[in-house]
Backbone as JSON, one array per atom type, in Angstrom:
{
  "sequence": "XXXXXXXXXXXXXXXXXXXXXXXXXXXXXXXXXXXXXXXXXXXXXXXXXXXXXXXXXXXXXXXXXXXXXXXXXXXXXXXXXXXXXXXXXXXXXXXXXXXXXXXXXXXXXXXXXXXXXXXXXXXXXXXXXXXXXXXXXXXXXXXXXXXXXXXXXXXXXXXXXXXXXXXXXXXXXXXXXXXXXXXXXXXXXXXXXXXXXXXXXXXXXXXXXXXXXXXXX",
  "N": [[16.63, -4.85, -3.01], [13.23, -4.63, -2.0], [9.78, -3.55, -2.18], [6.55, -2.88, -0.57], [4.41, -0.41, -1.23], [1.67, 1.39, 0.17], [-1.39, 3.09, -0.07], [-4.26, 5.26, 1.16], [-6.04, 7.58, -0.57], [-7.84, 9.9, 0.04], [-10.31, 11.57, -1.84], [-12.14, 14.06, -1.23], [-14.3, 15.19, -2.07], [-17.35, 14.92, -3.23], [-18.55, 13.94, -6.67], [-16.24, 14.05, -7.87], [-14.18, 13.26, -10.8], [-14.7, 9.65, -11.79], [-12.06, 7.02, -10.3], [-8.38, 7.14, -10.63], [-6.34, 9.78, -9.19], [-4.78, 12.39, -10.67], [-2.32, 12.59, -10.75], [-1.4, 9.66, -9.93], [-2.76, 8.17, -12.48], [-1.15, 9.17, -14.36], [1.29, 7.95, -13.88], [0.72, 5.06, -14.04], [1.11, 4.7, -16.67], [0.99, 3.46, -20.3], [-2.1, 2.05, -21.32], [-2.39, -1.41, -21.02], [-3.22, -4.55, -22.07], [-1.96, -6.87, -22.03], [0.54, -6.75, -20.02], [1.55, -8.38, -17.0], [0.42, -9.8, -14.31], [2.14, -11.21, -12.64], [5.21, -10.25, -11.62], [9.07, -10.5, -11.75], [11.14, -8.78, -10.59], [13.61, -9.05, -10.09], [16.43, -11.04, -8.9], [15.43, -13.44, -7.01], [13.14, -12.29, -5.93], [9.35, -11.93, -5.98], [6.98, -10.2, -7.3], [3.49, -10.33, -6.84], [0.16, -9.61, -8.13], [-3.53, -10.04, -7.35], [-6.74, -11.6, -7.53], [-8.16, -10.13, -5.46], [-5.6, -9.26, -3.14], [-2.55, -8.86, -2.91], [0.89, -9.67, -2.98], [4.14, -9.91, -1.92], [7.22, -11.72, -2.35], [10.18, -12.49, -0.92], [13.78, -13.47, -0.66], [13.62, -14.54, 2.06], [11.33, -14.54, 3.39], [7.64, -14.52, 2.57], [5.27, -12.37, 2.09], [1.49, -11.39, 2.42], [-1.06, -9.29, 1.21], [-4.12, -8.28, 1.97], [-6.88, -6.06, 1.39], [-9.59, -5.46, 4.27], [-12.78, -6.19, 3.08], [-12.38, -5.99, 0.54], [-13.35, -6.67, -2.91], [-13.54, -9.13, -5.25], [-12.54, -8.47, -8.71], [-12.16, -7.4, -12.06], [-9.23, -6.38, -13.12], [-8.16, -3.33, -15.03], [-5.32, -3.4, -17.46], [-1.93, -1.94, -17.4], [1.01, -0.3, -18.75], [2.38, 0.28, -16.02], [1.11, -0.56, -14.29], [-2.18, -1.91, -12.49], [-5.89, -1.05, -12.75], [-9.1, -0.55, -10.83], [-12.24, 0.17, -10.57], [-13.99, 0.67, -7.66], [-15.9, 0.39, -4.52], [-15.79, 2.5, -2.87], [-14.38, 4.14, -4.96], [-11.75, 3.9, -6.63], [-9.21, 1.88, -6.95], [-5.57, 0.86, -7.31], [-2.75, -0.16, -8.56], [0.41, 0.32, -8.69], [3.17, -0.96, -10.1], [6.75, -0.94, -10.19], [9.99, -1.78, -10.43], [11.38, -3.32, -8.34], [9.25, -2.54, -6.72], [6.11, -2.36, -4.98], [3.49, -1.21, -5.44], [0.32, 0.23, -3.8], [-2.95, 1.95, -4.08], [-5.63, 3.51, -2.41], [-8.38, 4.7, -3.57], [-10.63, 6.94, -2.22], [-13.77, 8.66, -2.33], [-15.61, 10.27, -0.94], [-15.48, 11.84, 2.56], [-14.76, 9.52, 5.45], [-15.13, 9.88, 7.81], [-14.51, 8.3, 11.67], [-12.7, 5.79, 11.26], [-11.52, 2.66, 11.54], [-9.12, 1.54, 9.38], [-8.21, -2.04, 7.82], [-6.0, -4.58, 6.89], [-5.44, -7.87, 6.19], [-2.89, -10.25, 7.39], [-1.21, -12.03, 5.72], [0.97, -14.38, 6.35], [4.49, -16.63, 6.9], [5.66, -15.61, 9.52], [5.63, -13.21, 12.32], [4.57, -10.78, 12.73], [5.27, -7.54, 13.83], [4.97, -4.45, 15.86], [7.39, -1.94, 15.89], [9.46, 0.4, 18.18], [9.98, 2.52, 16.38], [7.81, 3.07, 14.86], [7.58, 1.09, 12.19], [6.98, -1.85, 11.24], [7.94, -5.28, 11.66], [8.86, -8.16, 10.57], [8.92, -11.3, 12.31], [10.93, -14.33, 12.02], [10.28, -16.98, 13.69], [11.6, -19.55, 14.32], [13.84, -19.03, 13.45], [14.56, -17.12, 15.25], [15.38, -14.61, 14.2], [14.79, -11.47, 12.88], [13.42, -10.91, 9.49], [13.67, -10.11, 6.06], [12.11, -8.62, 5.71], [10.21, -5.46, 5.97], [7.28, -3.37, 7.3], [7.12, 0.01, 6.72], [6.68, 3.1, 8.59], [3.24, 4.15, 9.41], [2.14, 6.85, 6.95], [0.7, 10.12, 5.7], [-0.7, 11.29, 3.06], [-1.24, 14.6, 1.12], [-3.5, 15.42, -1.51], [-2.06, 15.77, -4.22], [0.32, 14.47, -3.72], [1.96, 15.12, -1.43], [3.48, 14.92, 1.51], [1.74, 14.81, 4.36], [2.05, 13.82, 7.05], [0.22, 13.43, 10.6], [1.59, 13.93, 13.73], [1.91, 11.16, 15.49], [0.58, 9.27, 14.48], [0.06, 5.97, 13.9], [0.91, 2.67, 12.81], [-0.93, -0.71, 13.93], [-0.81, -3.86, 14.83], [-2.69, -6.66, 15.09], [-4.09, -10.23, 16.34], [-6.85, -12.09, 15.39], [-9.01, -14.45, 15.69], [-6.58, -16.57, 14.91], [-5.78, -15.38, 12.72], [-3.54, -12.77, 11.43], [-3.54, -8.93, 11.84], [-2.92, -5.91, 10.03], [-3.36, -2.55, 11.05], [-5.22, 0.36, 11.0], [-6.58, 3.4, 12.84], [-8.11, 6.1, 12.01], [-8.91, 8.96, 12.35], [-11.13, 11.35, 10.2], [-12.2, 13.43, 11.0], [-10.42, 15.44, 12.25], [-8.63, 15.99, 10.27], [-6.55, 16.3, 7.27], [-8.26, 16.27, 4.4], [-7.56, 14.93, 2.62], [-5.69, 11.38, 2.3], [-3.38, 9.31, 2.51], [-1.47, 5.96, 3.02], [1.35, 4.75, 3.8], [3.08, 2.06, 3.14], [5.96, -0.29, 3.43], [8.44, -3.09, 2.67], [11.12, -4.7, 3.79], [12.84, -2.7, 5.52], [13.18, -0.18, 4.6], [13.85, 3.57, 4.11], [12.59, 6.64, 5.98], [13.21, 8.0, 3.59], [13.07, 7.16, 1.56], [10.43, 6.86, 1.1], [9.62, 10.07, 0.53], [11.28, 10.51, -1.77], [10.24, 8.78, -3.49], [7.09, 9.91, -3.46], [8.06, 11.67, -4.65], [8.61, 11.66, -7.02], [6.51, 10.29, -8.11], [4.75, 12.27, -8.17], [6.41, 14.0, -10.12], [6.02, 16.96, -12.44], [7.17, 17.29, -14.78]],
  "CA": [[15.61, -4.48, -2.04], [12.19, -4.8, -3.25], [9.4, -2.87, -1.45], [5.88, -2.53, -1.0], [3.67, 1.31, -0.67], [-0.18, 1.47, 0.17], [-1.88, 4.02, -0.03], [-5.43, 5.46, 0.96], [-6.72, 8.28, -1.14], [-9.44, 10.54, 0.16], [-10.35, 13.48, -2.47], [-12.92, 14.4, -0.04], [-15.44, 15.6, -2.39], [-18.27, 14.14, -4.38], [-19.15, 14.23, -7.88], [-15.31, 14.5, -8.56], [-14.63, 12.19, -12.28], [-13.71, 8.27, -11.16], [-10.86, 6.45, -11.26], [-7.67, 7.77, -9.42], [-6.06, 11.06, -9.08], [-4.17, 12.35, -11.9], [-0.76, 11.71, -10.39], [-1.77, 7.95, -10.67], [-2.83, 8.24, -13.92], [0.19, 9.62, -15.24], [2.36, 6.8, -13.02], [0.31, 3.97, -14.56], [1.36, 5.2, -17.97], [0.03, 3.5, -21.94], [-2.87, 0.94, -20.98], [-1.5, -3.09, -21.86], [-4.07, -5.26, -21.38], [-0.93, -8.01, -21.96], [0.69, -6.6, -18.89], [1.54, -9.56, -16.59], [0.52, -9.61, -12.95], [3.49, -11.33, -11.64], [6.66, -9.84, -12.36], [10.36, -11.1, -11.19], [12.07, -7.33, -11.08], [14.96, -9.44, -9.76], [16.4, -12.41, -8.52], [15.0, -13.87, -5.28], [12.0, -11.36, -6.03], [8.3, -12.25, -7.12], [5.51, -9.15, -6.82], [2.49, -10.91, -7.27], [-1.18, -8.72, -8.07], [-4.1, -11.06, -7.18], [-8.32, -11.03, -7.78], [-8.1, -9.34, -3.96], [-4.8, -9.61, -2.33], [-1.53, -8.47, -3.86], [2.01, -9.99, -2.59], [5.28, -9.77, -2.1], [7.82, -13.09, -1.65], [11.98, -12.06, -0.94], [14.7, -14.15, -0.05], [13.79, -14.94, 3.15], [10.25, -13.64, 3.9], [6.71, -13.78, 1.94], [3.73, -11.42, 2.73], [0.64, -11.44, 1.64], [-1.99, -8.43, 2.53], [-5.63, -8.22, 1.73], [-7.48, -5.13, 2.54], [-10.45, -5.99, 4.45], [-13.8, -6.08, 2.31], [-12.38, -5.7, -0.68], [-13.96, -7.67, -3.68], [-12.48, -9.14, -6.52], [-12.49, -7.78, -9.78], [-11.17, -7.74, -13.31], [-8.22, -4.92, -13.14], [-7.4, -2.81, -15.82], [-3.77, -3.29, -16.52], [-1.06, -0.71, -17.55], [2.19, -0.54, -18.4], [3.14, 0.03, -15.28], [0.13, -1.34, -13.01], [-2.76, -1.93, -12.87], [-6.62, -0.01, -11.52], [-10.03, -0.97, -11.18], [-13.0, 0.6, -9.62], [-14.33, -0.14, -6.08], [-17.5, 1.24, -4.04], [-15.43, 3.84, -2.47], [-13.76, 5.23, -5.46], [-10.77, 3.26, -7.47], [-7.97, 1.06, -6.38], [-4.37, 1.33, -8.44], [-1.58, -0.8, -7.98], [1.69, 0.27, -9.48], [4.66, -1.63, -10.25], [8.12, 0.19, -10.12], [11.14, -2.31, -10.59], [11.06, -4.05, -7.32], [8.34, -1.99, -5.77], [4.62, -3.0, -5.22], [2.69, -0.11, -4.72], [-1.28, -0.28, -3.42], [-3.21, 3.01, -3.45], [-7.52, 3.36, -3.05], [-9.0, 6.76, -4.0], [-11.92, 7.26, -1.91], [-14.21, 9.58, -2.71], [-15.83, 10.44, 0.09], [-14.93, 11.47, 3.88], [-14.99, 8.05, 5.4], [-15.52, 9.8, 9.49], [-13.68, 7.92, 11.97], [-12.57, 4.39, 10.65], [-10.4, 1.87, 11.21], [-8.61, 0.6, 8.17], [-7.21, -2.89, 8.05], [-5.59, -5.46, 5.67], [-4.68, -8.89, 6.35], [-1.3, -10.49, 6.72], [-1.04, -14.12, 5.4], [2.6, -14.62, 6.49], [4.65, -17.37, 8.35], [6.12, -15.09, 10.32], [5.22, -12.77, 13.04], [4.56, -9.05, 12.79], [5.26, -6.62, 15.46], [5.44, -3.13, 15.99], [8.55, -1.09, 16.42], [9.02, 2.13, 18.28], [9.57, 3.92, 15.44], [6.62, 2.55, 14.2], [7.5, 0.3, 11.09], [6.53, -3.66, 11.4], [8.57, -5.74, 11.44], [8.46, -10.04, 10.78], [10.14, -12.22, 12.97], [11.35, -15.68, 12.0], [10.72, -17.58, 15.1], [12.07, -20.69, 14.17], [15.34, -18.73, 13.2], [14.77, -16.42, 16.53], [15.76, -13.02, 13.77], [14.02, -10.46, 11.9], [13.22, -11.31, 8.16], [14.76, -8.97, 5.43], [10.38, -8.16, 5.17], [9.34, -4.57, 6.98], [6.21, -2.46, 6.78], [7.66, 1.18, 7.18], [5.68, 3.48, 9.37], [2.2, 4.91, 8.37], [2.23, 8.28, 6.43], [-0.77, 10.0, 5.03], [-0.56, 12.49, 1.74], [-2.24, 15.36, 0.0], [-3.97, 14.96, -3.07], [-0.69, 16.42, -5.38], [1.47, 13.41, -2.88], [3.07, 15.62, -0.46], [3.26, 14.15, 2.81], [1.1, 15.72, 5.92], [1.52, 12.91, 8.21], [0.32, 13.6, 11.45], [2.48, 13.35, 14.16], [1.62, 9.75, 16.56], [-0.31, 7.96, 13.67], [0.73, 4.6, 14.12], [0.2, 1.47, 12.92], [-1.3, -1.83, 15.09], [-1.16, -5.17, 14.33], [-3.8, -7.72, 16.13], [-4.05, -11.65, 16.11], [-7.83, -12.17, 15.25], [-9.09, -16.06, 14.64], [-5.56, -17.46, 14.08], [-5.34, -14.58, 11.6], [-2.75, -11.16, 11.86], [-3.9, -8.05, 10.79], [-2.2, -4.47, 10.15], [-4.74, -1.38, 11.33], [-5.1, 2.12, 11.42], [-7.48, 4.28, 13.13], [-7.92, 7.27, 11.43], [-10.38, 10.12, 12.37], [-11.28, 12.41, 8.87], [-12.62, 15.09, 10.95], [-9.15, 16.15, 12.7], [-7.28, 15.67, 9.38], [-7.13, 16.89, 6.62], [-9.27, 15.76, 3.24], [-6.74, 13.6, 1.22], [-5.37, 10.14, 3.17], [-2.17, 8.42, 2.16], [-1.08, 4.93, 3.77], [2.25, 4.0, 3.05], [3.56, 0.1, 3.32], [7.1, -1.0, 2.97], [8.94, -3.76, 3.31], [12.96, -4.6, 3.62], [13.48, -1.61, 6.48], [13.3, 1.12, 3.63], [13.78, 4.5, 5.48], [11.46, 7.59, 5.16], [13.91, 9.1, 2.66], [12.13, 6.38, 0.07], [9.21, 7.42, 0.53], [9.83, 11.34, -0.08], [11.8, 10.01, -2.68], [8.91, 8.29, -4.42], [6.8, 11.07, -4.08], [8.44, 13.28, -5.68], [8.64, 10.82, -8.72], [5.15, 10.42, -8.69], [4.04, 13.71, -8.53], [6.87, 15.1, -10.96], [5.27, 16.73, -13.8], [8.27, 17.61, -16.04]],
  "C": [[14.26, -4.39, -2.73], [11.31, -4.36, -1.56], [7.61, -2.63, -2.14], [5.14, -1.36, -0.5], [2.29, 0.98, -1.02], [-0.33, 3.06, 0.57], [-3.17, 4.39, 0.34], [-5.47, 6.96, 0.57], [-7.59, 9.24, -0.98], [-9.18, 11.43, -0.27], [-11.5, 14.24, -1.29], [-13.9, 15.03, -0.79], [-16.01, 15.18, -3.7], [-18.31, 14.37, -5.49], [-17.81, 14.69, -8.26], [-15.29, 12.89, -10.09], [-13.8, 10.55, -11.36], [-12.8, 8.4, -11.52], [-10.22, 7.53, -10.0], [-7.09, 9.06, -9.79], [-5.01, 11.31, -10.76], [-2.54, 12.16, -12.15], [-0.46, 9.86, -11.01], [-1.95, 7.66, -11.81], [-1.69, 7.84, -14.79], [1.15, 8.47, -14.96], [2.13, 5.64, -13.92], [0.86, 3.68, -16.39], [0.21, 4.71, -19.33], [-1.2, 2.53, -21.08], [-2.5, -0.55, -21.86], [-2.6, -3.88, -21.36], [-3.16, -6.87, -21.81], [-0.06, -7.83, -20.54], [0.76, -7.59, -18.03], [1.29, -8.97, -14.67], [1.07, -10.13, -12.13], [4.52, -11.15, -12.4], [7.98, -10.48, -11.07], [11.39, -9.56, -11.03], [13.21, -7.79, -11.02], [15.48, -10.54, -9.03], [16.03, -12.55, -6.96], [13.95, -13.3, -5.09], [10.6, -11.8, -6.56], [7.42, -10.97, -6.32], [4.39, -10.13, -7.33], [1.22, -10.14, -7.1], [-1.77, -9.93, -8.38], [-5.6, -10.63, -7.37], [-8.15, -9.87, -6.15], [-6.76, -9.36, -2.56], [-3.46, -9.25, -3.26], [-0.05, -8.83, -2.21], [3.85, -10.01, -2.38], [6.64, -10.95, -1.45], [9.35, -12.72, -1.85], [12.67, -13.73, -0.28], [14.23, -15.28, 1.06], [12.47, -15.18, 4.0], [8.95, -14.09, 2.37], [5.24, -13.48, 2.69], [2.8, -11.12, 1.9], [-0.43, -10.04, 2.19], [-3.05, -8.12, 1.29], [-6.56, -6.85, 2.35], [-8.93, -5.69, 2.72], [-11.9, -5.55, 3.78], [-13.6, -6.15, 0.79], [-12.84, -6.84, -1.6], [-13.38, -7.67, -4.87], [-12.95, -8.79, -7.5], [-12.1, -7.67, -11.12], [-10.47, -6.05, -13.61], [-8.05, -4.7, -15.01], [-6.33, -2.67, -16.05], [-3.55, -2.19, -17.77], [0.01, -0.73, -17.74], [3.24, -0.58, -17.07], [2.25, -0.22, -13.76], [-1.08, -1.69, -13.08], [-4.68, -0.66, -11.93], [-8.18, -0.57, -11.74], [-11.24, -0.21, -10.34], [-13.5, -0.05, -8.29], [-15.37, 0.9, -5.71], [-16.95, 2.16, -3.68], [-15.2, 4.89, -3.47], [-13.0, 4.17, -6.87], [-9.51, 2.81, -6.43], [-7.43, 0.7, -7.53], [-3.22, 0.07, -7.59], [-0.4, -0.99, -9.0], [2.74, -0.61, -8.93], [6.1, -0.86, -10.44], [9.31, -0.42, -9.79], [10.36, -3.13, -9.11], [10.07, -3.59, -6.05], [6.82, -2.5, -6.22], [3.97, -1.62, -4.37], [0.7, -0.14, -4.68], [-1.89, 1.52, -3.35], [-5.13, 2.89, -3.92], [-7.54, 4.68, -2.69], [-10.03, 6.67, -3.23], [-12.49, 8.49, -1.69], [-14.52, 10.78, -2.02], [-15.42, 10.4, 1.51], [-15.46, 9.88, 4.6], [-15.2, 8.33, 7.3], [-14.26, 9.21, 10.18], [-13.74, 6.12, 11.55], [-11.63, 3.64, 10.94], [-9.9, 0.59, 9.93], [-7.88, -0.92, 8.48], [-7.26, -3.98, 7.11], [-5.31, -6.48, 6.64], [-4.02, -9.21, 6.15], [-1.62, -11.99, 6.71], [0.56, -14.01, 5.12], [2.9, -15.99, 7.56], [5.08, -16.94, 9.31], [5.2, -14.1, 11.24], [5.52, -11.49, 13.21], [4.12, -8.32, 13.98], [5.48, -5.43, 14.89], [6.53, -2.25, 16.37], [8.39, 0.03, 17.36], [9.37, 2.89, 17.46], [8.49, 4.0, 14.5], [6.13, 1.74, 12.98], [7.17, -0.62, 11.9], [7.22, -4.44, 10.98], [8.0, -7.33, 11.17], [9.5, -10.81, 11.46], [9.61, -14.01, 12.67], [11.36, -16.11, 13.46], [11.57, -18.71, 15.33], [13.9, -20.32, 14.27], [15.61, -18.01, 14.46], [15.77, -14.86, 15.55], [14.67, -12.75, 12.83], [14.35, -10.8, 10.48], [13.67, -9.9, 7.33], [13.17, -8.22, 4.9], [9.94, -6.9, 6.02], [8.43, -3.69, 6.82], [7.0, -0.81, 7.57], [6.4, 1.94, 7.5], [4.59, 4.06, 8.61], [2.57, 6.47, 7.84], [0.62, 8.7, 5.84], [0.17, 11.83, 4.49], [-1.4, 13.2, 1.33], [-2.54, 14.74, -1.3], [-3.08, 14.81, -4.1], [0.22, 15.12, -4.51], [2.07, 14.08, -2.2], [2.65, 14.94, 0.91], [3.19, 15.12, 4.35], [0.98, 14.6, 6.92], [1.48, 13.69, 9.54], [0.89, 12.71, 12.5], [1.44, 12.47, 15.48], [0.83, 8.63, 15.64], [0.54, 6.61, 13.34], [0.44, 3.29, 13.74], [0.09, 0.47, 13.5], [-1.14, -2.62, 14.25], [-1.86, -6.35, 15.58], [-3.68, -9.03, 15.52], [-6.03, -11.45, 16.68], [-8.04, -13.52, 14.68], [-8.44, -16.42, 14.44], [-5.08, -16.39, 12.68], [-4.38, -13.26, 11.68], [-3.06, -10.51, 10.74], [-3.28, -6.81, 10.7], [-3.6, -3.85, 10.32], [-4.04, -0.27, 10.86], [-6.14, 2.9, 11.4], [-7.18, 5.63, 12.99], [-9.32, 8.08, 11.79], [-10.64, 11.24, 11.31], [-11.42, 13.69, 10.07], [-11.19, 15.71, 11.82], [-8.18, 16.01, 11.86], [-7.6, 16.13, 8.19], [-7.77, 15.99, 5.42], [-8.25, 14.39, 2.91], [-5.83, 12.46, 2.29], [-4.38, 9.4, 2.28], [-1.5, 7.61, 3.46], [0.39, 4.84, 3.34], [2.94, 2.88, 3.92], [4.76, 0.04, 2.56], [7.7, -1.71, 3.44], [10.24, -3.57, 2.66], [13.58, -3.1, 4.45], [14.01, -0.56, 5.43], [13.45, 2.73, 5.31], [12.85, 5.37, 5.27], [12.01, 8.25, 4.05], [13.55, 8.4, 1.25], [11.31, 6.63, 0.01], [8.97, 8.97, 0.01], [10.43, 11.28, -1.29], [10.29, 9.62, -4.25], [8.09, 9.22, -4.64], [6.5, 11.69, -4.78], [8.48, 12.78, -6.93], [7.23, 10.99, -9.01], [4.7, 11.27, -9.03], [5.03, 14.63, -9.09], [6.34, 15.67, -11.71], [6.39, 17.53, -15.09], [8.29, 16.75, -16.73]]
}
């Protein structure tokens, strides 16, 4: 199963030091500037980290997602990801066996906003009612072994305050499909965590993860 987690970040107050939280930090571990930005964790598996776009290609399924504006960059890599600054803050993207994880720190409250990445897939992403995303093979007429698990949003330390109905959209714009999420800062609290997975993970991976990240033993 191979899986990817996004994240958004908000410390919510200025003049804190760049770069990402200290959870992240610690996750990213020695700094490798040999570090490879496509790894194979396993067969049928490629993660791919890109100048602006980071991927994930399985079995059956590959997805590509771009968050919108973002500009490319020369990442810092890591033993176990890589991070680079951005106008908001910092953007991190750990690696974790067959996981692709995405997370941007922003610094500042960001109001009400709607976030959204692009999907460069052949398939066709829909919304569930339990609110993951799914891809459907049309050609095959079934669901791809590829799913975005529902949004969540985290404290600063990673605990998870999602509020309850936050949902994510997906729109057909220009021939293009995009994932959303309208988020309002001022009815929420400071710190903003996205999370993105594919392969119909459940929520018990993402509490899971977590708690890895933010162990500190």
């Amino acid at each position: 199963m191979s899986t990817i987690f996004m994240a958004i970040v908000q410390l919510g107050a200025p003049g804190r030091s760049e770069g990402p939280p200290a959870f992240l930090s610690k996750a990213l571990g020695a700094a490798d500037s040999e570090a490879p930005l496509v790894r194979h964790p396993e067969a049928g598996v490629e993660l791919a980290i890109q100048d602006s776009s980071f991927r994930i290609r399985s079995s059956n399924a590959t997805v590509t997602l771009a968050t919108q504006g973002a500009v490319p960059g020369d990442w810092h890599r890591f033993e176990h990801g890589v991070s680079r600054p951005i106008a908001e803050g910092a953007e991190t993207i750990l690696v974790d066996g067959p996981t692709l994880e995405q997370f941007l720190t922003i610094r500042e409250r960001q109001g009400l906003r709607t976030w959204r990445w692009r999907i460069d897939t052949a398939q066709v992403p829909r919304v569930g009612d339990d609110g993951a995303v799914a891809f459907l093979d049309t050609k095959l007429h079934r669901l791809t072994d590829v799913s975005i698990a529902p949004a969540a949003i985290l404290d600063a330390g990673g605990k998870d305050v999602t509020p309850n109905g936050l949902r994510w959209s997906v729109e057909l714009r220009n021939d293009s499909w995009w994932l959303t999420l309208r988020l309002d800062e001022a009815r929420a609290a400071y710190t903003r965590a996205l999370s993105l997975t594919t392969n119909h993970v459940e929520q018990n991976y993402i509490r899971r993860r977590l708690e890895e990240l933010t162990n500190n033993d």
